[in-house]
Structure formats: structure tokens, C-alpha cells
C-alpha positions in Angstrom: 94.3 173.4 174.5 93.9 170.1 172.8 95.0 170.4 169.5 95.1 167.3 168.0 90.8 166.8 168.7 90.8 170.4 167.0 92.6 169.2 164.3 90.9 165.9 163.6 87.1 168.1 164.0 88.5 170.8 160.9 89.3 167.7 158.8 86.1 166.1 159.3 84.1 168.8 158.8 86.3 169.6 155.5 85.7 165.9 154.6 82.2 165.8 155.1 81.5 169.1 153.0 83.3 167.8 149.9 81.7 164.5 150.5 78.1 165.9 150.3 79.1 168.4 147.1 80.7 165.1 145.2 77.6 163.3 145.9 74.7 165.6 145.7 72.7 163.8 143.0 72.8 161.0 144.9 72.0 161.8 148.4 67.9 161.1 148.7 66.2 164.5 149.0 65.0 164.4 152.7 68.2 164.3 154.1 69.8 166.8 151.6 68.9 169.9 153.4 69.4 168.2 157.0 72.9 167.1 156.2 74.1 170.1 154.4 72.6 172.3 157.0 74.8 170.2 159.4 77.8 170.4 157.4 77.5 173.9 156.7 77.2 174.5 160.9 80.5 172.1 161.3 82.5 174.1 158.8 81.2 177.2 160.7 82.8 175.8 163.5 86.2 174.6 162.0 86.8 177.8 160.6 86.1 179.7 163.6 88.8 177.0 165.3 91.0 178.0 163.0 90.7 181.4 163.9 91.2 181.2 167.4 94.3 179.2 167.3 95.6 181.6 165.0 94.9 184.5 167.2 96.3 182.0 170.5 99.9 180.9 168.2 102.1 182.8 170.0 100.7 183.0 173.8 101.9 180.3 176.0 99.3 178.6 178.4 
């Protein structure tokens, strides 16, 4: 498994989260809910990422 995509996707997911919580009052109000529903799916995804290569550490493929 590619790791180093994985790893660039859980940062950018983390980035774009804090991003949208540091700039909440300044985001215009149609895209609020379409961006953090977007984020809140990507950092769905990250954390299940992190899960599974948790769970796949020690196997070797």
C-alpha cells in the first residue's frame, strides 16, 4: 500500500478542517454547509485510514 498518498490525504483533510473552524465567520454562508459537510466526510476518511494501517502495521505484503 501507498503510504505516502495516505499520508499527504490525512494531513489535508486535518488542514482543511482547522482551516474552516479558524475561518468560520468569514466563509460566505452558501458554501458553509457544503464545505464543512465535505470536510467533515474527508476526516471520516483520514481517520478510518488511520485505522486500517494501524490494524495492517505489522503484516507484511
Amino acid at each position: 500500500m501507498e503510504y505516502n498518498s495516505i499520508l499527504i490525504f490525512i494531513i489535508s483533510a486535518f488542514c482543511l478542517g482547522a482551516v474552516l473552524i479558524m475561518m468560520r465567520n468569514s466563509v460566505p454562508q452558501k458554501l458553509k454547509r457544503g464545505l464543512a459537510g465535505t470536510a467533515a466526510f474527508m476526516i471520516l476518511i483520514a481517520f478510518i485510514l488511520i485505522v486500517y494501517s494501524l490494524f495492517n502495521m505489522g503484516s507484511s505484503h
